[in-house]
C-alpha positions in Angstrom: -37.4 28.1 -5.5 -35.2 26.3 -2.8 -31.8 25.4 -3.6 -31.1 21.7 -2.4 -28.2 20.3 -1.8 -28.0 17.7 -4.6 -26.2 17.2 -7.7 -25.5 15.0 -10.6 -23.8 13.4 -14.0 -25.0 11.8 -17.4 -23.3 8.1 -18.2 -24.1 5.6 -20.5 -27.7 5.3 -20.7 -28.2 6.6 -17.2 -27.9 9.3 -15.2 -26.0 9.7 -11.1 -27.2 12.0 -8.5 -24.9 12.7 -5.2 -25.8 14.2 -1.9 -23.6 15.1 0.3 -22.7 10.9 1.8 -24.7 8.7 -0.9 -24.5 8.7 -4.7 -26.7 6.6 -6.4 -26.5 5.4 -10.6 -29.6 4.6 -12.5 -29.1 2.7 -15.8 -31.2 1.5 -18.3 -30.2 -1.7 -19.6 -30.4 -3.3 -23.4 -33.4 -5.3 -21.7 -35.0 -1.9 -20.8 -35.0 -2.5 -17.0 -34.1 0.3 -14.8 -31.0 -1.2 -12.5 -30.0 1.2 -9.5 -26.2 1.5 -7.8 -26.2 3.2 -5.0 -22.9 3.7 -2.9 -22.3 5.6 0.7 -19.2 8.3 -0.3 -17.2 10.0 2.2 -15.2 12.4 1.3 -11.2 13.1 1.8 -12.6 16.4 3.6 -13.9 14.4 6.6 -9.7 13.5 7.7 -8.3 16.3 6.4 -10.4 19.4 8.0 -7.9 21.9 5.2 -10.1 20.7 2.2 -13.2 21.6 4.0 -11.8 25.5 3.9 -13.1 28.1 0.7 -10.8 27.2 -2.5 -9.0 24.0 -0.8 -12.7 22.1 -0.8 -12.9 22.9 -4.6 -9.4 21.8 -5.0 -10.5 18.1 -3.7 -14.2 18.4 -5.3 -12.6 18.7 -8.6 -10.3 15.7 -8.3 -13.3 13.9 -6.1 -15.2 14.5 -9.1 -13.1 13.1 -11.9 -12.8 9.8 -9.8 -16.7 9.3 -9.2 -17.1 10.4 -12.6 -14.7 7.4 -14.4 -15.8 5.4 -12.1 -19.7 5.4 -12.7 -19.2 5.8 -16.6 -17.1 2.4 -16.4 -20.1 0.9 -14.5 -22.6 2.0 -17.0 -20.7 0.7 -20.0 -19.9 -2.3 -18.4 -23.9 -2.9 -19.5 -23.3 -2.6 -23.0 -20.3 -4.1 -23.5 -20.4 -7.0 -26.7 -18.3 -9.9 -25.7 -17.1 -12.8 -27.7 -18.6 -16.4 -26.8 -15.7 -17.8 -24.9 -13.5 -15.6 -25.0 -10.7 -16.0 -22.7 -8.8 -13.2 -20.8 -5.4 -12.2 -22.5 -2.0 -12.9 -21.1 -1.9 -9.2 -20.2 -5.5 -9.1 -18.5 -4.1 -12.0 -16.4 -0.5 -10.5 -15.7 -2.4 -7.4 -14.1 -5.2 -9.4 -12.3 -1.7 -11.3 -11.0 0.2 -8.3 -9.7 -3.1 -5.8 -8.4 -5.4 -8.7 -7.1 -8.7 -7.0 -5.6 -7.4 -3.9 -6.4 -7.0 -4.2 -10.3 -10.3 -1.8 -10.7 -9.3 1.0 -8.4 -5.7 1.1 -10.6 -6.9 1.4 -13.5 -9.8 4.0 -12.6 -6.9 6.0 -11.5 -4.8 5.4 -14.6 -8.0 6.8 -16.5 -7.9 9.8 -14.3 -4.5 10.2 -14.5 -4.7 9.6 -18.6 -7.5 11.9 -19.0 -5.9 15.0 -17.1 -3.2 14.7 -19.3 -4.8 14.8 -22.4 -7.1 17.7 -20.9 -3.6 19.5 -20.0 -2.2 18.7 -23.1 -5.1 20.1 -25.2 -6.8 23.0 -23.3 -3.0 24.0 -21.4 -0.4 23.1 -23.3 -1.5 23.8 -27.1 -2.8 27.2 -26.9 0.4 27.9 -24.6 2.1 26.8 -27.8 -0.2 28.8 -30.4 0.4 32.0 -28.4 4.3 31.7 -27.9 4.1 30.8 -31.7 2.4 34.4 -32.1 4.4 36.6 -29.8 6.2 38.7 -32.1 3.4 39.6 -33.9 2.1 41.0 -31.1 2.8 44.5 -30.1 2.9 44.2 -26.0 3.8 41.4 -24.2 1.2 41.5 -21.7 -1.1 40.2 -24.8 0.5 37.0 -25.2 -1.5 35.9 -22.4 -5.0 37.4 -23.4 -4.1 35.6 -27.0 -3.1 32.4 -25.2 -6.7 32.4 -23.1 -8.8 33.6 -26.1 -7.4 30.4 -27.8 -8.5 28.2 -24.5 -12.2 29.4 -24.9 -12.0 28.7 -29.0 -10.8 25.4 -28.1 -13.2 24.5 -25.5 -15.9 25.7 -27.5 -15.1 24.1 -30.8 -14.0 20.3 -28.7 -17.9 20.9 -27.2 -19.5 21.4 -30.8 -17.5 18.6 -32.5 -18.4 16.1 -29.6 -21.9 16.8 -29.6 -22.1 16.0 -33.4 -21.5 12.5 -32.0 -24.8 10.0 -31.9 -24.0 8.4 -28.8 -23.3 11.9 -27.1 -26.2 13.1 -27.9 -28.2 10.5 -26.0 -25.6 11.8 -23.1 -26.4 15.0 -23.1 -30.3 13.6 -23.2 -29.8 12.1 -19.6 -28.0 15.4 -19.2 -31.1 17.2 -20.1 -33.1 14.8 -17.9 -30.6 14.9 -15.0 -31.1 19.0 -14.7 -35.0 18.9 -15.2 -35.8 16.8 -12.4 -32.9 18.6 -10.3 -35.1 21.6 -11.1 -38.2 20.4 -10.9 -36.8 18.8 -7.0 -35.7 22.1 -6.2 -39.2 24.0 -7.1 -40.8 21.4 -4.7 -43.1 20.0 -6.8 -43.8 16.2 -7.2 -41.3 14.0 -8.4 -43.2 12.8 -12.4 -42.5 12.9 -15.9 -45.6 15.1 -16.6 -44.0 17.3 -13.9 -40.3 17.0 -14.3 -41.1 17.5 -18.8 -42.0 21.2 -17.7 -38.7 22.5 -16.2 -36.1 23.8 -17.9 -33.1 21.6 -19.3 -30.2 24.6 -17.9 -29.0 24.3 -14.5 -26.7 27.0 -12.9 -24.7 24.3 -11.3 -24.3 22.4 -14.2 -20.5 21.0 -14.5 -20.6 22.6 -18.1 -20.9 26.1 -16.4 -17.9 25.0 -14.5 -16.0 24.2 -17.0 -16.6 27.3 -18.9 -15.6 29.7 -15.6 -12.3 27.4 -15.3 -11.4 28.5 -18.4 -12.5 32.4 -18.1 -11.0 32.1 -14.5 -7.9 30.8 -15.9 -7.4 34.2 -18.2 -8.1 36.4 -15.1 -5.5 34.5 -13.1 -2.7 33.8 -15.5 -2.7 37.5 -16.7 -2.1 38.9 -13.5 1.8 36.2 -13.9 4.1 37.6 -16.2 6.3 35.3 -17.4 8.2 35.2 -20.8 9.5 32.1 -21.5 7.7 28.8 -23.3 8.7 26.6 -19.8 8.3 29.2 -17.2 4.6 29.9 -18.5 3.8 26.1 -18.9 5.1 25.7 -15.2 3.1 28.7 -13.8 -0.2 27.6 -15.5 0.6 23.5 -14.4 0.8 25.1 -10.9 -1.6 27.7 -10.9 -4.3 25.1 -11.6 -5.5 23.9 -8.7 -5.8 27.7 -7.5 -7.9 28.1 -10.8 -10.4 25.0 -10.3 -11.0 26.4 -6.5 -11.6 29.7 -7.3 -13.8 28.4 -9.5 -16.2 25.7 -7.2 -16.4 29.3 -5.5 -18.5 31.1 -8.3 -20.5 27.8 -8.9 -21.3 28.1 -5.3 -22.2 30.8 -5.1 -24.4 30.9 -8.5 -26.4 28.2 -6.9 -27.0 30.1 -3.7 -27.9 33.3 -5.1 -30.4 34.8 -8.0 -29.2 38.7 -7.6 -29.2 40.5 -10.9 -25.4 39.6 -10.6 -25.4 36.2 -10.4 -28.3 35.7 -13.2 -25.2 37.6 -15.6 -22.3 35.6 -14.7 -24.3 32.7 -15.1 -25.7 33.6 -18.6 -22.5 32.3 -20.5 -22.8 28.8 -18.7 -26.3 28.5 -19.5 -26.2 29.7 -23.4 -23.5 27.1 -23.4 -25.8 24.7 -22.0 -28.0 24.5 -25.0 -25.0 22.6 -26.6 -24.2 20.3 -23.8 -27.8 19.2 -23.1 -30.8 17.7 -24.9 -34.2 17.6 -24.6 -35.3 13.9 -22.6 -37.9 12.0 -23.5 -40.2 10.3 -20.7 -38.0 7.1 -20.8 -34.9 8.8 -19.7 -36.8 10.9 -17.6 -38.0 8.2 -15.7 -33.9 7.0 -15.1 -33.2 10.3 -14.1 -36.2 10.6 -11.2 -34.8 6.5 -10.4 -31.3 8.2 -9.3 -32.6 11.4 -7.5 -35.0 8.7 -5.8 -31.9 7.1 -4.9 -29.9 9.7 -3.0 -32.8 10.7 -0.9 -34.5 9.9 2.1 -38.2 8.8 0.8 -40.5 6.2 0.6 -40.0 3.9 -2.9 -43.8 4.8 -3.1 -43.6 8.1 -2.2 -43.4 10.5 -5.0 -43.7 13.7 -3.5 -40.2 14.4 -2.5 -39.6 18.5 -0.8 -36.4 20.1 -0.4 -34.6 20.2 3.1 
């Protein structure tokens, strides 16, 4: 098997893939046709050489990431939105369009980033933070306020991952999902790029953002234990600064799980993939075929070519 330098994301009835400059968004539409977005991306990395260093480049691939990711999941449900017959924009709607112009999309992707690492901070930082400064006295050495506070993180990660995937329109996510790391897999064992090829492959993917997320919040434990602080503010401060040092550590071991298949890297990966069961579905040939659209889409072949190898 040979490693390839792509990688992806579920939306709305679709699925992206990103190389290194070009991402590209497939999406099935309520008319069943097969519409294809693909974009040039350069990163912030190519003017500023520091995020192209170890930790810094995960620092800016995580906030990269959260950008292309609201961006292309707006796109895809912009496909199944339900309108009103003549409906007519509201006075707000027409007070922003006033003030941003052109510009009114990029604000408000980056008031949904902005929104949604709140909320993240405010649910996986901030309330098991307060749970374990809640619990302090019962414990019977300080030093275990913090073990308490990241045991909580990885109960609450793992209980907001169950509770979503009980949801019918995340399951058909984590379908695509499914469909996005098959044909990933099936592109990195060099085999032609079809359903009857891509069905055979396995749904898990070491590099899979979920696997991220889980070592973020492990990492986060390892990290914040080492910083003793007492106090309800001084913590919150520590972990709100300590963060992006968490998420580059972290793009590190995801590296390096996708370079490497010692004994090793097969263990540390095992959580991420066991969790993976939960975050991904099996396709069927439909979405498959949206998913092989996309890969299509970010690499250098022939529309009829199907045999696509990894460089």
């Amino acid at each position: 098997m040979k490693p390839v330098n792509v990688g992806g994301q579920a939306v709305i009835e679709g699925v992206m893939m990103k190389n290194k400059s070009t991402y590209a968004v497939a999406v099935r539409k309520p008319d069943k046709e097969i519409i294809i977005d693909k974009k040039e991306y350069k990163s912030f990395s190519e003017k500023l050489k520091l995020f192209k260093l170890p930790i810094f480049r995960g620092m800016l691939a995580f906030v990269e990431s959260l950008v292309i990711g609201t961006k292309i999941l707006t796109y895809s449900a912009e496909f199944f939105e339900v309108e009103e017959e003549n409906s007519q924009p509201s006075k707000f709607d027409k007070f922003l369009e006033k003030v941003f112009g052109d510009k009114l999309d990029s604000v408000l992707i980056g008031f949904s980033v902005v929104l949604a690492m709140v909320l993240a901070i405010g649910l996986f930082v901030v309330l098991p933070l307060g749970i374990s400064q809640l619990l302090k006295n019962l414990l019977p050495y300080p030093s275990l306020i913090n073990l308490v506070d990241g045991v909580v993180r990885v109960i609450i990660f793992l209980v907001y991952l169950k509770i979503i995937s009980l949801m019918k329109d995340i399951q058909r996510v984590f379908q695509y999902h499914g469909a996005e790391h098959k044909s990933i897999n099936c592109l990195e064992h060099e085999e032609e790029l079809t359903v009857e090829n891509i069905k055979k492959h396995s749904r898990l993917h070491k590099r899979c953002g979920t696997n991220f997320l889980l070592i973020v919040v492990l990492m986060s434990i390892l990290v914040l234990m080492i910083i003793d602080v007492r106090t309800f503010w001084l913590r919150l401060a520590v972990r709100l600064l300590c963060l992006p040092l968490i998420a580059g550590l972290s793009y590190e071991v995801i590296k390096w799980l996708g370079r490497s298949d010692s004994w090793i890297a097969r263990l540390v990966s095992k959580p991420g993939l066991w969790l993976q069961n939960l975050t991904t579905r099996e396709p069927d040939d439909s979405q498959i075929e949206v998913a092989i659209a996309a890969l299509k889409g970010v690499l250098n072949t022939d529309e009829e070519d199907h045999k696509v190898c990894a460089e």
